[in-house]
N, C-alpha and C positions, 0 to 999 in steps of 0.2 A: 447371504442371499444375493445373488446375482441382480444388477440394474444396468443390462446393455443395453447404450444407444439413448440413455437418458443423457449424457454431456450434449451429444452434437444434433440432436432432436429437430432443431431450427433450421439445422444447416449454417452455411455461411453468412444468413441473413440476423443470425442472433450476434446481439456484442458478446466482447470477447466477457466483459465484466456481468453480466449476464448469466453466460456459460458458467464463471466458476463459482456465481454466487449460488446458483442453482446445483451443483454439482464438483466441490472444492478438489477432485481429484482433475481437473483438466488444467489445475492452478499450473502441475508439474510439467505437464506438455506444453503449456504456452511458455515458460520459463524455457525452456527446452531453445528454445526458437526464437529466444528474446523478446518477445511478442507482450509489450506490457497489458497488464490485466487491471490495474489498480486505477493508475492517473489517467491511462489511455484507455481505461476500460468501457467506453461509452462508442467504440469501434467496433464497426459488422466486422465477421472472422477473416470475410471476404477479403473488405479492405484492407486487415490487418496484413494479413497473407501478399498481399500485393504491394504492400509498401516494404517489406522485406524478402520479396524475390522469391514466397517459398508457393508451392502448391498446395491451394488450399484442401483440394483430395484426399492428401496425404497426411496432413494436420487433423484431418476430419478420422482417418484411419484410426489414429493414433490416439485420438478422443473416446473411440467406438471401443478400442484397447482398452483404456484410462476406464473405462465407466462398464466396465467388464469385472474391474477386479473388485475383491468385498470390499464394501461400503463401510469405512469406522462411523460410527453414529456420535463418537463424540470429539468429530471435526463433523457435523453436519451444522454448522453455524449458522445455515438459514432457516433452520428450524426451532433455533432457541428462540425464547422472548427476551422482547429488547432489553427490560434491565440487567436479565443476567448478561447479553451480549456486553452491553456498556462495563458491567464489573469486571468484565472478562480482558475487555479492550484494557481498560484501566493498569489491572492487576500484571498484567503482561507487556504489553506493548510500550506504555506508558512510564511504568517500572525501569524496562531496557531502556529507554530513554535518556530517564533522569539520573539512571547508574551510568550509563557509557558515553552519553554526550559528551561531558565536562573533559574524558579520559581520550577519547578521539578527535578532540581538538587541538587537546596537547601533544600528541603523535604528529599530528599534521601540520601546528608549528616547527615541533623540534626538524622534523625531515625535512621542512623548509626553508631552519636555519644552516645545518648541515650540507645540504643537495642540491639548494637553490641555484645556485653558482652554473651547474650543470643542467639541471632539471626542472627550471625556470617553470614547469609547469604545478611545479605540486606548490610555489609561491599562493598563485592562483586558485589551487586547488585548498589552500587554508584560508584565504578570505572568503571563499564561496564558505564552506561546512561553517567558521565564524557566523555567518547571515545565516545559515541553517538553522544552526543554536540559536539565535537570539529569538529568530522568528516559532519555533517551536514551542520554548518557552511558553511564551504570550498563549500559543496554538491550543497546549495541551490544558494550560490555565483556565481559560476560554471552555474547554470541552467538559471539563472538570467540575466547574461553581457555576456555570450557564447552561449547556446544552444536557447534558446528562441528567443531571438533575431535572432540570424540562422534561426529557424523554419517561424518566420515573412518572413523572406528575400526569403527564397525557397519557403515560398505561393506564396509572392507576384509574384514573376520571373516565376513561374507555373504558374499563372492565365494569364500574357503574353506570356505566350508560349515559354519563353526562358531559353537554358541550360546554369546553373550556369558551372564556370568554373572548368576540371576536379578536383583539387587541392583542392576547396572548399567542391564538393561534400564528397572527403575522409578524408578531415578533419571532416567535418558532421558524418560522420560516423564511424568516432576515438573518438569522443566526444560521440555520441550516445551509441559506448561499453562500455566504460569507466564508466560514471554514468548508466548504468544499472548495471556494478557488483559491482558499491556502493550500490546499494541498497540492493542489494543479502550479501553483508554482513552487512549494517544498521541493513536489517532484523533476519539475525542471531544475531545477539546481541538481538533483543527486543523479539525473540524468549529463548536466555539462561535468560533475565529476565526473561521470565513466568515462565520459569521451574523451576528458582531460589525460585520465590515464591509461588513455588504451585500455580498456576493458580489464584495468588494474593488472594491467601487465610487467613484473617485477625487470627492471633493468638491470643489468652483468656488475655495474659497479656501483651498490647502494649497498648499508648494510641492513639487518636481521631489524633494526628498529623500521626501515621504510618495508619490509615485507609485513612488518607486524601490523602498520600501518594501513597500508592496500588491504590487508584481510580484515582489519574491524571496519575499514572502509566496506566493504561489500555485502558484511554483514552486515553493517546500519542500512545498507541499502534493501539488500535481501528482509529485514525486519519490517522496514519501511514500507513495502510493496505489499506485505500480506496484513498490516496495519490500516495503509488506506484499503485496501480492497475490503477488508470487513467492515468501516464505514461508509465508502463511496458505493459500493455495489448493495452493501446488504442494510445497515444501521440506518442514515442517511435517507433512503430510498420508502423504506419502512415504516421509518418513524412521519416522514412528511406525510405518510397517508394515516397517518394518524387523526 
């Protein structure tokens, strides 16, 4: 079934994070465009559009495109209920995490012991991702045996109709600031990688380990962006109106 002109409905006055939580196909057009959706997604299209030189018209086209083609109903993520969302985050997101952190740090060592010499910047770019890991960690622990669990507890009490007690609510909502300006700064760090490395751009004289490297680099970032975007834009957001 066809849904055109559900992405850019708003116009340029909806944020970007908004747009794709309402609508996960305008994820790929804002990527497009570098146009972050997840950490930055609390940005009108407008502004976004203007702090990267693009016309917002044109972005707007290409949403109107985006939300043309058929709709998968299972990436429509703002439509599930929060526990499954939380299993889902978990089981995926969380998963990647805890398998590939450990293994993209030691890439990012070794090509710093290697390349440093030359490439002074990927030094740099191993103590940033070291801070990534540690703080992720604690991040995902946190979301795991405190908030998730929380969010379970406030469906379930909502589907009976009963108010949790005042005290719990604001602890819920001390937890909920808290891990969202973790993210806001996760995401500044995997944002000074990109810039560290030229948009992981491979240099003429490195070997096949720092290419390997750049690419699980982009990928942890690329995971990362559609990670927070399903708690900042949609979990997050949801769950507080709980």
């Amino acid at each position: 079934m066809k849904e055109s002109g559900q992405v850019s409905g708003n116009g340029t006055r909806e944020t970007v994070g908004a747009a794709v939580a309402r609508d996960y196909r305008a994820a790929e057009v804002f990527s497009r465009y570098g146009i972050d959706f997840c950490c930055g997604g609390k940005v009108e299209l407008g502004e976004a559009c203007r702090e990267k030189g693009i016309d917002p018209a044109r972005v707007l086209r290409e949403l109107e495109q985006a939300a043309s083609q058929p709709l998968d109903r299972s990436r429509d993520y703002g439509a599930w209920e929060l526990p499954f969302l939380a299993d889902y985050i978990v089981n995926t997101h969380h998963a990647y995490l805890k398998e590939q952190t450990g293994s993209i740090a030691a890439y990012a060592h070794k090509i710093a012991e290697v390349h440093g010499a030359h490439h002074p910047e990927v030094i740099e770019i191993a103590a940033i991702f070291d801070k990534i890991a540690a703080d992720m960690a604690e991040h995902l622990r946190q979301e795991e045996e405190v908030l998730f669990p929380a969010i379970r507890k406030m469906a379930a009490l909502r589907k009976d109709g009963v108010v949790p007690p005042a005290r719990e609510i604001e602890a819920f909502q001390k937890t909920l600031g808290e891990l969202g300006r973790e993210h806001d700064e996760i995401g500044a760090a995997v944002h000074a990688i990109r810039h560290l490395s030229g948009e992981y751009a491979i240099p003429e004289d490195v070997c096949n380990t720092f290419m390997v490297t750049y690419s699980k680099l982009k990928e942890f970032e690329d995971d990362l962006h559609q990670h927070v975007h399903l708690e900042n834009n949609i979990l997050f957001p949801k769950a507080a109106r709980l």
